[in-house]
C-alpha positions as CSV (number, residue, x, y, z in Angstrom):
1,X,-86.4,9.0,-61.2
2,X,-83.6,7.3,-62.5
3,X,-82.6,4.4,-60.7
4,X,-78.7,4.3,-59.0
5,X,-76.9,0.9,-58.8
6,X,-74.0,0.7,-56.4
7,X,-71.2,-1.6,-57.1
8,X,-69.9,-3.4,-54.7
9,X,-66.5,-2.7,-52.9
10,X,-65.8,-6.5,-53.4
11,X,-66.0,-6.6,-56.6
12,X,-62.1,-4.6,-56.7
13,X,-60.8,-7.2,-53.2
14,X,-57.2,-6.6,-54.6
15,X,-56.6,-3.0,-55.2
16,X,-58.6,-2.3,-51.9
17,X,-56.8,-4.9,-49.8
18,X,-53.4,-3.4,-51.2
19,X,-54.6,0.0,-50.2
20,X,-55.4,-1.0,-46.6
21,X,-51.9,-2.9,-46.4
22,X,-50.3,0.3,-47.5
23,X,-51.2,2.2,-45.3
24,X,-51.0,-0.4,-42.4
25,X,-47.3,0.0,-43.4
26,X,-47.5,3.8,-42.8
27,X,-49.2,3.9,-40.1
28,X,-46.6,1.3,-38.6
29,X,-43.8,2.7,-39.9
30,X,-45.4,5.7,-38.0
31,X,-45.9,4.6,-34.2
32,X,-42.2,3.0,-34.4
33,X,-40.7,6.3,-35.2
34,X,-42.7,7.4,-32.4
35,X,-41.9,4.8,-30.2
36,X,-38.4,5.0,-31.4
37,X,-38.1,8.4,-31.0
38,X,-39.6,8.5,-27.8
39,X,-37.0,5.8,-26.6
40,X,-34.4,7.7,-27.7
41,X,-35.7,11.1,-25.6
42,X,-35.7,8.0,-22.3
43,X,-32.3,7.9,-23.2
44,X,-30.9,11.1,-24.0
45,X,-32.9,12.0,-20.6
46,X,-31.2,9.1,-18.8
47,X,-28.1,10.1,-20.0
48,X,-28.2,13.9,-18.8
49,X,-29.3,12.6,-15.6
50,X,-26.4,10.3,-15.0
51,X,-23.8,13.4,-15.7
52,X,-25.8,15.6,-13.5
53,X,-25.2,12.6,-11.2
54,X,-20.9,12.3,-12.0
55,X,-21.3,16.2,-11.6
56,X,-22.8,15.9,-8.6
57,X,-20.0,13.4,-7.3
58,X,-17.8,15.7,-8.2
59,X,-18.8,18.8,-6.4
60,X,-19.0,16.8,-3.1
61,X,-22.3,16.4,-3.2
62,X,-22.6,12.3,-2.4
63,X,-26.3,12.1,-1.8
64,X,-27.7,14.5,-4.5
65,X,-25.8,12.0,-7.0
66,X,-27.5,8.8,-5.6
67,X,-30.7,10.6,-6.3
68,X,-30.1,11.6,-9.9
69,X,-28.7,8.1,-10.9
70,X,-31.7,6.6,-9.3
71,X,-33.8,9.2,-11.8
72,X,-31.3,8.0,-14.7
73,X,-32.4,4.1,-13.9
74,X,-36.2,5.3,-14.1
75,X,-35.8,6.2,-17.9
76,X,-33.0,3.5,-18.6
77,X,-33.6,0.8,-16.0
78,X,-31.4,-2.2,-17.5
79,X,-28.3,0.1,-17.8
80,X,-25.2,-1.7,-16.6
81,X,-22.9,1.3,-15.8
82,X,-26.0,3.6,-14.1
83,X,-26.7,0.5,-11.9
84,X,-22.8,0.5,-11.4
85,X,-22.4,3.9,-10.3
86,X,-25.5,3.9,-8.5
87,X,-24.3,1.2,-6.1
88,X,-20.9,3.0,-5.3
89,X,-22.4,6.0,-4.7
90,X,-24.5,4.1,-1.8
91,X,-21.5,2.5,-0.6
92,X,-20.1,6.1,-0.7
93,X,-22.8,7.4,1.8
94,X,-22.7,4.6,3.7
95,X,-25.7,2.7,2.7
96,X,-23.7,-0.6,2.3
97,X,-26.6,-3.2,2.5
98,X,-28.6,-1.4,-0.2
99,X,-25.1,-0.8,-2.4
100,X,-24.1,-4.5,-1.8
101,X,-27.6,-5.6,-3.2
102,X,-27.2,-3.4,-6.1
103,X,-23.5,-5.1,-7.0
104,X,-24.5,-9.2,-5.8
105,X,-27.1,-8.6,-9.0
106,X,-24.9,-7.0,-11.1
107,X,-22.5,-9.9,-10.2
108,X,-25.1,-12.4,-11.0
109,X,-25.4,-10.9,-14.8
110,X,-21.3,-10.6,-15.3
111,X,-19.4,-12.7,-12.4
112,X,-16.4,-11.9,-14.2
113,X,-16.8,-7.9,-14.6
114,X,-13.4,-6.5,-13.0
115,X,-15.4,-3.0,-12.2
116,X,-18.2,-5.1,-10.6
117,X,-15.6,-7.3,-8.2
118,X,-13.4,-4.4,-7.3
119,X,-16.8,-2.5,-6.3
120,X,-17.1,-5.7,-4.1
121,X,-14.0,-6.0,-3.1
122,X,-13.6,-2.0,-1.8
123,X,-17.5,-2.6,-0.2
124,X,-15.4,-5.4,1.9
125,X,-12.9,-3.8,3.0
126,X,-15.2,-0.6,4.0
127,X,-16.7,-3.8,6.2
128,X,-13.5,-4.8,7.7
129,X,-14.6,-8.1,5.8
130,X,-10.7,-10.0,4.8
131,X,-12.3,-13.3,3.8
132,X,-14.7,-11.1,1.0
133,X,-12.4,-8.5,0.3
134,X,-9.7,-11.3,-0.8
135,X,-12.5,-12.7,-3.1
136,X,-13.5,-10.1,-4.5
137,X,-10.5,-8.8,-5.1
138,X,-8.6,-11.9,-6.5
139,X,-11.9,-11.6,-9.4
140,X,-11.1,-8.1,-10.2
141,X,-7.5,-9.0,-10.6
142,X,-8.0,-11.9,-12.9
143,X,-11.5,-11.0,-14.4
144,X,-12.7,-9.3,-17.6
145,X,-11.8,-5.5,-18.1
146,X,-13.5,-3.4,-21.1
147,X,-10.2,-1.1,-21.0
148,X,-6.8,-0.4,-19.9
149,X,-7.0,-4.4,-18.3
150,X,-3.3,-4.3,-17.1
151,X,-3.3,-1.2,-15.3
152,X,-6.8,-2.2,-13.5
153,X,-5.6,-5.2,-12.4
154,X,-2.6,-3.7,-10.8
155,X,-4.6,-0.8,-9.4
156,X,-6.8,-3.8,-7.8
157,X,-3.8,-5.7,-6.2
158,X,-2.2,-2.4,-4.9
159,X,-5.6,-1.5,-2.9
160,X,-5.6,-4.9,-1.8
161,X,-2.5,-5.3,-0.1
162,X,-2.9,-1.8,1.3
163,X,-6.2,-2.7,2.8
164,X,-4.5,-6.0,4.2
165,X,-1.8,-4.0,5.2
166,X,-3.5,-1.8,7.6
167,X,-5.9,-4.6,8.6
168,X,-2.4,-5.7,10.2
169,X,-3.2,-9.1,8.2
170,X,0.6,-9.2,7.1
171,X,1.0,-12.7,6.1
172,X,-1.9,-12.5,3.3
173,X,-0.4,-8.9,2.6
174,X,3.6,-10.5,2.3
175,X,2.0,-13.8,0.0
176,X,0.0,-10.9,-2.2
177,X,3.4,-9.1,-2.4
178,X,5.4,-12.1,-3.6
179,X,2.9,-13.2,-5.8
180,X,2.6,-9.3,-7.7
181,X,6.4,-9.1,-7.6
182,X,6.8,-11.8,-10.0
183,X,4.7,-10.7,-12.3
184,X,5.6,-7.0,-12.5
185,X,5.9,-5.0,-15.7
186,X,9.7,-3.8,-16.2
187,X,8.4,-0.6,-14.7
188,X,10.4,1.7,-12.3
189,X,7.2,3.0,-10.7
190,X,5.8,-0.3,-10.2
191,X,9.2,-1.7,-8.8
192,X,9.9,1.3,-6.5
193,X,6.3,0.8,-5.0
194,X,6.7,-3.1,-4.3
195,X,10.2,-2.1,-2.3
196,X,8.5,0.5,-0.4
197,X,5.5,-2.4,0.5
198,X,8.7,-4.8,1.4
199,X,9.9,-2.6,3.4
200,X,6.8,-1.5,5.3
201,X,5.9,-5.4,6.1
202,X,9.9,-5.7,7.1
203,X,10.9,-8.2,4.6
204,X,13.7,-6.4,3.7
205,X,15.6,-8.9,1.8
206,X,13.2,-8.9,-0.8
207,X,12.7,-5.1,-0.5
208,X,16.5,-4.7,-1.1
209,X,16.4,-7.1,-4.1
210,X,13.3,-4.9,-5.5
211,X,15.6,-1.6,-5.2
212,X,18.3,-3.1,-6.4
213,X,16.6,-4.0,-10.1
214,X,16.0,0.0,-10.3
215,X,19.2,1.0,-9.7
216,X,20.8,-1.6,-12.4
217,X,18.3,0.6,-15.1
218,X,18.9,3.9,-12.9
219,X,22.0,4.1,-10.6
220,X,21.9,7.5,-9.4
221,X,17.5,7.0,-8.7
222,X,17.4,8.5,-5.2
223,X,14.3,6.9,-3.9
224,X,16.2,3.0,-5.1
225,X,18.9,4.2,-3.2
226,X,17.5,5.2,0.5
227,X,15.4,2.2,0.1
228,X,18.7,0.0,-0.1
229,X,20.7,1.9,2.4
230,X,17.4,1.4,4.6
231,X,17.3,-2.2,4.0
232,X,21.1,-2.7,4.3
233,X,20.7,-0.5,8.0
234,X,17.9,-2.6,9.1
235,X,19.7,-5.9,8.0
236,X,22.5,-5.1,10.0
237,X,25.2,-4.5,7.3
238,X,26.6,-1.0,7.8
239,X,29.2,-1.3,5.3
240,X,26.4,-1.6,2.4
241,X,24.2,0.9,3.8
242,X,27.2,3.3,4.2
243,X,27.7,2.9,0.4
244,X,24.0,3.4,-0.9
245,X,23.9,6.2,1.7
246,X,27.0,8.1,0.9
247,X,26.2,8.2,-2.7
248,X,22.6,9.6,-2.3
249,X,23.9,12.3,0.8
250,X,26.4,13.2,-2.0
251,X,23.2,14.1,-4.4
252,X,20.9,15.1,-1.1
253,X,22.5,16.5,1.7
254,X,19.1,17.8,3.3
255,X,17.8,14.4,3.9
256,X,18.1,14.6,7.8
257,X,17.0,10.8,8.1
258,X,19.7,9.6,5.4
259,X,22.4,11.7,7.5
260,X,20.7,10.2,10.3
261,X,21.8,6.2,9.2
262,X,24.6,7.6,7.5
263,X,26.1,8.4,10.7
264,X,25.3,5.8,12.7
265,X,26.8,3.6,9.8
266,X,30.3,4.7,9.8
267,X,30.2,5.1,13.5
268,X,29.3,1.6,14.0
269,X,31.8,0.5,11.3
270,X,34.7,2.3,13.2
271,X,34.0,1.5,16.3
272,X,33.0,-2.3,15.7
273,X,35.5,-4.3,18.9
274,X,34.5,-7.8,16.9
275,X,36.2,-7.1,13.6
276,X,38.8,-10.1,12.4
277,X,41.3,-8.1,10.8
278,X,42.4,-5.9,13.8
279,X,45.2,-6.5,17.0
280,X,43.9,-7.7,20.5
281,X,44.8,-4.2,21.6
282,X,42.9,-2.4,19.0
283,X,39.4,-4.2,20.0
284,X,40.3,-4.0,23.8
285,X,41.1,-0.4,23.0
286,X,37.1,-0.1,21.0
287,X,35.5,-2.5,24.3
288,X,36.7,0.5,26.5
289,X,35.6,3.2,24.4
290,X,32.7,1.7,24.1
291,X,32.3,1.1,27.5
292,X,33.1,4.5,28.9
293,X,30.3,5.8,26.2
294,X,27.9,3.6,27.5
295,X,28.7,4.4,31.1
296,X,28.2,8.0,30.6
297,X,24.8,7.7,29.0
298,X,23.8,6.2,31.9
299,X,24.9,8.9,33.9
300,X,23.3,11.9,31.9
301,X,20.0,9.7,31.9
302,X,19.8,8.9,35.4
303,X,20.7,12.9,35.7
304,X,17.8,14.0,33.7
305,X,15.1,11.3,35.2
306,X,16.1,11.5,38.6
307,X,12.9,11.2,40.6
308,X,10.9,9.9,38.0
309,X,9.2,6.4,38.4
310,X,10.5,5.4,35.1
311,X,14.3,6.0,36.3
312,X,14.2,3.3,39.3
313,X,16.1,0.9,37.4
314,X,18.6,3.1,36.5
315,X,21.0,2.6,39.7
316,X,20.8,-1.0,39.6
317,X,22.4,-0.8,36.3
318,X,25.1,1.7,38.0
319,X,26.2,-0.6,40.3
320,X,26.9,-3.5,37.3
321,X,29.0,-0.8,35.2
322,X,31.2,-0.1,38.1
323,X,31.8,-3.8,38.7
324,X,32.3,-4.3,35.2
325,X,34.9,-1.4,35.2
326,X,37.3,-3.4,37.9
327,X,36.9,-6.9,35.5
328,X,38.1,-4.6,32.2
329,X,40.9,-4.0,34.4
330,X,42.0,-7.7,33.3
331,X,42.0,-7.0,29.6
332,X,45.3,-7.2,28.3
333,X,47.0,-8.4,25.9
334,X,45.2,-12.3,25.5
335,X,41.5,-13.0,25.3
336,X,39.8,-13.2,28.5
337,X,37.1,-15.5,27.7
338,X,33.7,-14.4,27.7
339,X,34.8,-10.8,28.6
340,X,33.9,-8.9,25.8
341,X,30.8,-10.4,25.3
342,X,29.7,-9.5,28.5
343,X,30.8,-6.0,28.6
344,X,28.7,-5.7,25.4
345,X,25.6,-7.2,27.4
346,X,25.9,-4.5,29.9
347,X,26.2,-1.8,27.1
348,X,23.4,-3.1,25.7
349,X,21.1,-3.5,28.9
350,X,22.0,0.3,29.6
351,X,21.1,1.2,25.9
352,X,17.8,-0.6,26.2
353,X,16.9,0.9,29.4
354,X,17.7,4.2,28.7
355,X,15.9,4.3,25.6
356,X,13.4,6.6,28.0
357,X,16.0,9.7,27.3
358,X,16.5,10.5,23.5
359,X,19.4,8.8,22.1
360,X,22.2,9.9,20.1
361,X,23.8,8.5,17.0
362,X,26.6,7.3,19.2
363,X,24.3,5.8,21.8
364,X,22.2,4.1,18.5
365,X,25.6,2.7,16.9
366,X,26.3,1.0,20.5
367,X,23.2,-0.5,20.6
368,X,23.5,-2.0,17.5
369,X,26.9,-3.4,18.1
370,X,25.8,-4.8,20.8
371,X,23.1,-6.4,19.0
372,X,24.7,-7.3,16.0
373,X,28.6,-8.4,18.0
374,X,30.0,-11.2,15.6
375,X,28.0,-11.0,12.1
376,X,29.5,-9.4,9.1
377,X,28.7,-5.8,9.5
């Protein structure tokens, strides 16, 4: 039998040691397509779950979304925007404490992230929280924004002096507003909405000035001009607000609240006893008129309320206007001193304390001149 020698696999080291690398190659080449692919399937998964989830916001359906981005996080767990949207969807359904520990680590990873701080920031105010909310807000208005930066940031500062606004913390809500009015875009939009805020805190100077830049782009804007005939009425000059006010009746004569000030404008203009450019007789002649007026409000009021609890004051204040009626016998021709002014403090007394009937435009221009006797109406 013949014998068979076997050679050695040794004695070819490089060819086989090249083979076995090859295929190690392969083979790895293999496991991180695999792996690859199999991370991409995570992902493509993660992704349908997190629109199932904005779908699911959508529809109304708050706490079938929180579930689905939870899902989402399972296949892509270090996703910034799913962790995101997973938190305001918590705050959403009222699960604050588990949203806010969601956010405080997203914070941790990107302090500066606008989205992240305004998610803070609204979280605060949902808590009533003013110290936070300012925080949180302030970093969304001057932190880092992926997109459309300028319009986020005033989006942020809007929401923020709203939410200060009806925390009825005005003087952090009037500094806000000052501060975001000097560095307004020239936008119309923008401006028009800083006046309105003016004017809901009452700083109406500074809502006038605001209405005032619109109309030099845009005379004939209606909303620039009720805001300034607003703020002119509510200053206490009649003759301004009549202007702003007869131009936009003139273009909207179905504004009952424009006809409304409008009114009680010119009437108080007529009818104004402290004017420097008229006789002695003519503001004697106005104290009168005036006077009667008042005295027959109080009449009609005390008419309508009689027997009413409310109305007990009402006859005290009867008595004064018929003592007062024998003094205006005394006004002539000179000044009586101090006359005038106290008629006008009796009109106004009766004006005030018969605010419990509904007024008129006549009996709301007396009240006002009475209020505002002497200044440049």
């Amino acid at each position: 039998m013949p014998q068979v020698t076997l050679k050695p696999i040794t004695s070819r080291p490089p060819a086989v040691i090249a083979s076995l690398a090859v295929l190690a190659i392969f083979g790895f080449i293999g496991v991180t397509k695999l792996v690859n692919r199999f991370g991409e399937q995570q992902k493509a998964l993660a992704r349908h779950l997190y629109q199932r989830a904005l779908e699911d916001q959508k529809d109304g359906k708050p706490d079938l979304a929180v579930e689905h981005f939870r899902d989402a996080l399972v296949y892509s767990p270090d996703n910034f925007e799913y962790r995101l949207q997973l938190a305001r969807a918590l705050r959403d359904t009222g699960r604050t404490e588990e949203a806010e520990a969601y956010l405080v680590s997203l914070w941790e990873r990107a302090p500066q992230d606008g989205a992240v701080n305004l998610a803070l920031g609204r979280l605060a105010a949902r808590q009533n929280s003013i110290d936070k909310a300012l925080q949180y807000y302030h970093n969304a208005i001057y932190g880092v924004w992926s997109s459309d930066a300028d319009d986020r940031r005033l989006q942020a500062w809007f929401e923020l002096i709203e939410f200060l606004l009806k925390e009825n913390a005005r003087p952090q809500a009037e500094a806000e507003l000052i501060t975001l009015s000097a560095e307004l875009p020239p936008r119309t939009d923008l401006r028009l909405r800083v006046a309105d805020l003016f004017a809901t805190t009452q700083l109406y100077e500074r809502a006038l000035a605001e209405y005032s830049q619109v109309l030099k782009v845009d005379d004939r804007n209606e909303r620039a001009l009720a805001g300034a005939g607003e703020a002119e009425f509510k200053l206490g000059h009649f003759r301004d607000a009549e202007r702003y006010l007869g131009e936009l009746s003139a273009a909207n004569s179905q504004d009952s609240q424009v006809a409304r000030m409008l009114e009680v404008s010119r009437e108080v203009l007529a009818r104004d006893p402290f004017r420097g450019y008229i006789s002695i007789e003519e503001r004697n002649q106005r104290l009168r008129g005036i006077f009667e007026d008042a005295g027959k409000r109080l009449e009609s009021c005390m008419a309508s309320e009689n027997g009413k609890p409310q109305a007990a004051g009402l006859s005290a204040l009867e008595t004064q206007w018929n003592d007062m009626k024998r003094e205006l016998v005394r006004l002539r021709s000179s000044r009586e001193a101090g006359l005038p002014n106290r008629v006008m403090d009796l009109v106004l007394k009766i004006e005030q304390q018969t605010q419990i009937c509904p007024p008129s435009a006549t009996d709301e221009a007396l009240m006002l001149l009475a209020q505002n006797r002497g200044s440049e109406l």
